[in-house]
C-alpha positions as CSV (number, residue, x, y, z in Angstrom):
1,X,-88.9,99.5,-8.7
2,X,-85.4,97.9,-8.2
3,X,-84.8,94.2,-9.4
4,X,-82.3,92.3,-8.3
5,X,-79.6,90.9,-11.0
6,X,-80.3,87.0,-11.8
7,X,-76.8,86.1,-11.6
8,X,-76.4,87.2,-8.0
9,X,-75.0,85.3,-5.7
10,X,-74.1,85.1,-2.0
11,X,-70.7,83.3,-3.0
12,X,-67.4,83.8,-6.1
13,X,-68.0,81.1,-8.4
14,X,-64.5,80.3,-9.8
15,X,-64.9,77.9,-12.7
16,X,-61.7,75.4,-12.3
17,X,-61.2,74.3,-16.1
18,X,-60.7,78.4,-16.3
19,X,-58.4,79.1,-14.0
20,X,-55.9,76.1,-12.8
21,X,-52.8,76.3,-14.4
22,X,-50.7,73.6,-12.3
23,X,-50.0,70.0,-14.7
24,X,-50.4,68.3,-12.1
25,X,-54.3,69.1,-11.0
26,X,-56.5,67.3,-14.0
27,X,-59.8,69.1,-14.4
28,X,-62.7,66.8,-16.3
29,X,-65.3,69.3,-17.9
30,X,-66.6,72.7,-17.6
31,X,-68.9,72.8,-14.3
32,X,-66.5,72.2,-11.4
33,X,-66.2,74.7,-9.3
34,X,-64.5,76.5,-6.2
35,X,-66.6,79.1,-3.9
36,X,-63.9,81.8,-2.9
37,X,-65.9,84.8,-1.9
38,X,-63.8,84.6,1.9
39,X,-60.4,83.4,0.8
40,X,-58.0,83.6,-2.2
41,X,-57.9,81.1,-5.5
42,X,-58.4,77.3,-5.5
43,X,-54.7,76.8,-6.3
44,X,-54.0,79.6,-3.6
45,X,-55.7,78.4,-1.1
46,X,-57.2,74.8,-1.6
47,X,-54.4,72.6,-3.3
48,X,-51.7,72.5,-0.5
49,X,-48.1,71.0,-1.3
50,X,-48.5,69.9,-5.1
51,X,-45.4,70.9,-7.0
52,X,-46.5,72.5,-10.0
53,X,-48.3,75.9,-9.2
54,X,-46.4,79.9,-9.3
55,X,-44.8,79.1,-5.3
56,X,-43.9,76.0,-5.7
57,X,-41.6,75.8,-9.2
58,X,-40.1,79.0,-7.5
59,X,-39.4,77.5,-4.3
60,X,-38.4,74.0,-4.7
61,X,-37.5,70.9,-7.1
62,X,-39.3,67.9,-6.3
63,X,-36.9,64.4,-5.8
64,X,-39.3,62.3,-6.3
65,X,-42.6,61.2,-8.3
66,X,-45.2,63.8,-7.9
67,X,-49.1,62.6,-6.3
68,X,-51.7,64.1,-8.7
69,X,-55.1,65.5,-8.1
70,X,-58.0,64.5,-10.4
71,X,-61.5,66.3,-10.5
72,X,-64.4,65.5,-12.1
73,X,-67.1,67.3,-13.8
74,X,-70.0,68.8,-11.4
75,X,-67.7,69.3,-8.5
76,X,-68.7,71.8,-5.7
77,X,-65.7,72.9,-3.5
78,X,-66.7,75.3,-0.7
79,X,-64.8,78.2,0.5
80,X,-62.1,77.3,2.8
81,X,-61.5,73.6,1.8
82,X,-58.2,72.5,1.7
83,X,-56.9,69.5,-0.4
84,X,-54.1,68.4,1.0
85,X,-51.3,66.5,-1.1
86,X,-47.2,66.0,-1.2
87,X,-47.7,62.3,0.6
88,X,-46.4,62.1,3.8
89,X,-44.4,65.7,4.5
90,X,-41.5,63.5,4.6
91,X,-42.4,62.5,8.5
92,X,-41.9,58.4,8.8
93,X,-44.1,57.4,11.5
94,X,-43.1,53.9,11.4
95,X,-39.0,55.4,12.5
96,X,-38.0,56.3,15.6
97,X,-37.6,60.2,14.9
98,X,-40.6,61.8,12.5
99,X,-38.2,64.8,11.7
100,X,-36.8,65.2,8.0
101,X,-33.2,65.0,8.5
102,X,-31.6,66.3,5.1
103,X,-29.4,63.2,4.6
104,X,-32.2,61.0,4.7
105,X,-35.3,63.3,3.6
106,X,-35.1,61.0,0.0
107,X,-36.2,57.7,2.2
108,X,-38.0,59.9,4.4
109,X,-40.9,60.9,1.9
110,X,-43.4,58.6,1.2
111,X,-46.0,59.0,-1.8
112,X,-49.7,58.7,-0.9
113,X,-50.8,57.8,-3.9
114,X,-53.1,60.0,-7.0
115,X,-56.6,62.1,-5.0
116,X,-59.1,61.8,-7.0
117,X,-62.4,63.6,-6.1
118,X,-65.3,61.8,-8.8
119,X,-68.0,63.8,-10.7
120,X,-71.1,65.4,-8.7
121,X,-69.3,65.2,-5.6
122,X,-69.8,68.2,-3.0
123,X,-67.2,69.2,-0.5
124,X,-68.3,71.5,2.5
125,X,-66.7,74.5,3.7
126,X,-63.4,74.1,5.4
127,X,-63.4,70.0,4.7
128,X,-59.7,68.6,4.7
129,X,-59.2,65.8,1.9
130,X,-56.0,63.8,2.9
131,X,-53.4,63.1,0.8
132,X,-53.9,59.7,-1.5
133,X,-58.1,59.7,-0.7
134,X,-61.1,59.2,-3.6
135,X,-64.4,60.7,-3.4
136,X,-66.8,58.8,-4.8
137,X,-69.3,60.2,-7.4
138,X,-72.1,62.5,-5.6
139,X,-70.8,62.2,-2.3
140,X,-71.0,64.9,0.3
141,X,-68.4,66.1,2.8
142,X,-69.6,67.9,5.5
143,X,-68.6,71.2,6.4
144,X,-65.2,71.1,8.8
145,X,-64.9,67.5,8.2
146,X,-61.4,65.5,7.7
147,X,-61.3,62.7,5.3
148,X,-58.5,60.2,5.8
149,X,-60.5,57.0,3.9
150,X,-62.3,56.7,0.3
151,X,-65.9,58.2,0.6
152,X,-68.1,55.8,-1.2
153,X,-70.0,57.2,-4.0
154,X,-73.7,58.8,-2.8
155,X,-72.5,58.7,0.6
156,X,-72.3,61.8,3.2
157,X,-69.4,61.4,5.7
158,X,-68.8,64.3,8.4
159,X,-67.0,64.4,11.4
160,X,-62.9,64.2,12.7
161,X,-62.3,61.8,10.9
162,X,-64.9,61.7,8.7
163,X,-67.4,58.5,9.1
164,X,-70.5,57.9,6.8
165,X,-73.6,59.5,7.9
166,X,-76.0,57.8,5.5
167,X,-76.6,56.9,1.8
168,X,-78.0,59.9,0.5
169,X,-80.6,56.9,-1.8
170,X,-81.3,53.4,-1.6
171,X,-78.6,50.8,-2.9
172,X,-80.8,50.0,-6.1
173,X,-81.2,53.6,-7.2
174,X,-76.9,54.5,-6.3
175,X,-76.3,51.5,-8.5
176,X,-78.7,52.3,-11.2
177,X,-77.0,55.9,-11.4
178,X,-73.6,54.3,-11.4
179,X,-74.7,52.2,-14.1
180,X,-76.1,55.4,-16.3
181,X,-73.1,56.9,-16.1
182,X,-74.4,60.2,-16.3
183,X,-71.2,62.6,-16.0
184,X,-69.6,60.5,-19.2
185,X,-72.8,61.3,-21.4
186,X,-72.5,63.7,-24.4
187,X,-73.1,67.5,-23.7
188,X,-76.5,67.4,-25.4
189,X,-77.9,64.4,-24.1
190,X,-76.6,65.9,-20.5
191,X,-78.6,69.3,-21.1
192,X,-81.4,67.1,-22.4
193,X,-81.9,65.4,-19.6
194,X,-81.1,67.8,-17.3
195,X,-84.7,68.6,-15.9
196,X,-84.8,64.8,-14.7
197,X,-81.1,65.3,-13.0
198,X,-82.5,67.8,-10.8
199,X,-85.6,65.8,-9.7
200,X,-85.6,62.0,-7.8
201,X,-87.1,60.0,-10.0
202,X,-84.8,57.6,-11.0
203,X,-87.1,54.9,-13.0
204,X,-88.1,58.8,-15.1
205,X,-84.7,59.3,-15.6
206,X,-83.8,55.7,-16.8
207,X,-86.5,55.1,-19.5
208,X,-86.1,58.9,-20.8
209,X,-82.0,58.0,-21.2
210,X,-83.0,54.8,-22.9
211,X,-85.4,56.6,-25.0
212,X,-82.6,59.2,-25.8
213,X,-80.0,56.6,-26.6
214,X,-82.3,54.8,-28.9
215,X,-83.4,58.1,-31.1
């Protein structure tokens, strides 16, 4: 009688906070990860235009600030998603001509500001995060969506470009998980609690923090 392995998975789980190497991706915890069974690493394939990683410090000097990306802990990345940074690609939309002239590529590029993609948030397969977005905590992106605005945190947005779906609780129990702060909690109390985090009961998970906090 055969038994199947109980690590087996239908995906590659690569851990983040093991494998990024670029300075300018910041990696909060030990949970995030990237699903890469169909295509190559996260910085190989995900992270698009950030100076920092093996192609890029071979290939070109950066000539001006650089955008940086910031994940939290708990993230889920799906295979294919692509977070997209370097601002603007040096194409002005608001001039006449959109293409990067050499003599003016300096006032052609235009920063986009830091993406930041908050704890417990889950990004579909092939989802496209534009440059200078957040993702709130425990939001979803759908599968093939393109974000272009801040996702708020619990929301799901899908679509081209994404739009919110729904709140994926009520405003009361989003703000009392806000107010918990739940991804900044020590490692023990996290593990401790864990058994509630995977359930819906908030007013359960409430009263057993407080209790926690107060032993």
């Amino acid at each position: 009688m055969s038994h199947t392995a109980p690590d087996r998975h239908w995906s590659k789980v690569e851990l983040l906070h093991e494998t990024v190497a670029n300075p300018n991706i910041h990696i909060k915890g030990r949970r995030s990860y990237y699903s890469n069974a169909w295509s190559g690493s996260f910085e190989e394939s995900v992270v698009r235009y950030l100076y920092g990683d093996a192609y890029s410090l071979k290939a070109w000097t950066p000539q001006w600030p650089i955008d940086q990306l910031f994940i939290g802990d708990c993230v889920c990345i799906g295979a294919e998603a692509v977070i997209l940074l370097g601002g603007n690609h040096t194409h002005r939309t608001d001039w006449f001509s959109l293409y990067p002239f050499a003599e003016v590529i300096l006032d052609a590029y235009q920063g986009k500001g830091d993406t930041v993609i908050k704890d417990g948030a889950w990004m579909g397969m092939r989802a496209m995060i534009m440059p200078g977005v957040t993702i709130g905590e425990g939001a979803v992106v759908a599968s093939g969506a393109i974000v272009t605005k801040d996702v708020a945190p619990y929301a799901i947005v899908a679509g081209n470009p994404a739009v919110p779906i729904r709140k994926r609780f009520p405003d009361a129990v989003i703000e009392a998980l806000l107010a918990l702060d739940v991804y900044s909690w020590s490692e023990r109390k996290f593990e401790a609690l864990r058994p509630l985090l995977c359930a819906d009961d908030i007013e359960a998970l409430i009263e057993a923090s407080t209790r926690y906090d107060q032993s």
